[in-house]
C-alpha positions in Angstrom: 0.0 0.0 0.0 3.0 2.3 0.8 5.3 0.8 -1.4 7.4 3.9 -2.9 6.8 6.0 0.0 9.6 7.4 2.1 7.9 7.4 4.8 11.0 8.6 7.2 10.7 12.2 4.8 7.3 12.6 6.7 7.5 15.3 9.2 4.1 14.1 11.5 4.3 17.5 13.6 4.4 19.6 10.5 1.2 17.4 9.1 -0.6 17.4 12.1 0.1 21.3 12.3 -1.5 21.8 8.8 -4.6 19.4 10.0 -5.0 21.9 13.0 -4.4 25.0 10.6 -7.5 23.4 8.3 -9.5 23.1 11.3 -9.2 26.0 12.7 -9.8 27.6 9.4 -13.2 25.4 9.0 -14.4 26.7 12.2 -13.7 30.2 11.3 -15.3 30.2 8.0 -18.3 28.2 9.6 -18.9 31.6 12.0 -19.3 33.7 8.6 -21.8 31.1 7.1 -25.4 31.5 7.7 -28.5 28.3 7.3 -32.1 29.3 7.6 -34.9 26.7 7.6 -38.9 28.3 6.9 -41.4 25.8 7.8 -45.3 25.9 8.1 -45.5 28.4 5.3 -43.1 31.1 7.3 -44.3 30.5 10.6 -41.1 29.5 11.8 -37.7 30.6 10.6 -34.6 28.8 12.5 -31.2 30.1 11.6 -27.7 28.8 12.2 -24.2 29.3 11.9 -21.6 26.7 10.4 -20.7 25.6 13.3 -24.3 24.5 13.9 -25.0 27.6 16.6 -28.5 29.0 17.1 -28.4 32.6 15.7 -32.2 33.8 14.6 -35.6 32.1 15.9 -39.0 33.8 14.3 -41.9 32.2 16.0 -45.3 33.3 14.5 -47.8 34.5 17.4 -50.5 32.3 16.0 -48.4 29.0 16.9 -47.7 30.4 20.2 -51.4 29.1 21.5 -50.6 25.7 19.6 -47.6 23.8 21.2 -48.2 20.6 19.3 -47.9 22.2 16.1 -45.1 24.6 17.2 -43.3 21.3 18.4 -43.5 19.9 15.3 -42.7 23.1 13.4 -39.7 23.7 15.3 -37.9 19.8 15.1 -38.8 19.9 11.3 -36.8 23.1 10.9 -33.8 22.2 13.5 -33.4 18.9 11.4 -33.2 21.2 8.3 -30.8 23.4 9.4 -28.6 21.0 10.6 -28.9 18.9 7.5 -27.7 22.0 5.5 -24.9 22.4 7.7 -23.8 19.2 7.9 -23.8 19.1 4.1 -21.7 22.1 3.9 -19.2 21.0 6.4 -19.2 17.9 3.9 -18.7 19.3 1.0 -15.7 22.1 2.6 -13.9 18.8 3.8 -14.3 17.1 0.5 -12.6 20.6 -0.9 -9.8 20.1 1.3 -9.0 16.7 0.6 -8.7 17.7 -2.8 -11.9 15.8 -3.8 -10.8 12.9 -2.7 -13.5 10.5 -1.2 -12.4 7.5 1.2 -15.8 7.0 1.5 -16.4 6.5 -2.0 -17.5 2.6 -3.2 
């Protein structure tokens, strides 16, 4: 699997440094990225940050005297905002691998 590979030329700390770099990097960009789930026609808009942080709730007053509905409201957009996330975090690590899927079949 390695056959070719110096692997003694591979400095670990200066790898692992980039990793953090990345990371650090991802989290950064994820403050500056923005998610926003309407459900029930508008009555409730949910918005996240990248890093999957709660930065905008809009409750309609109507669902406020309804708390089944409003429950259901508000799970159906926290599971589509963090679906969009997730997907972008995806897709930004896919970018830094170069493309490269390991999960790929």
């Amino acid at each position: 699997m390695f056959e070719g590979i110096d692997l003694s030329k591979i400095n670990l700390n200066e790898m692992m440094g980039q990793v953090q770099e990345m990371a650090e990097k991802a989290k950064e960009d994820g403050k500056n990225k923005t998610f926003t789930s309407k459900v029930g026609g508008g009555m409730i808009e949910l918005s996240i940050n990248g890093n999957s942080e709660v930065i905008d709730l809009q409750i309609e007053d109507s669902l406020l005297e309804d708390k089944d509905s409003l429950q259901i409201l508000l799970i159906s957009a926290m599971n589509d905002v963090i679906k969009q996330s997730d997907e972008a975090k995806k897709a930004s690590a896919m970018n830094m691998m170069g493309g490269v899927n390991p999960f790929a079949k």
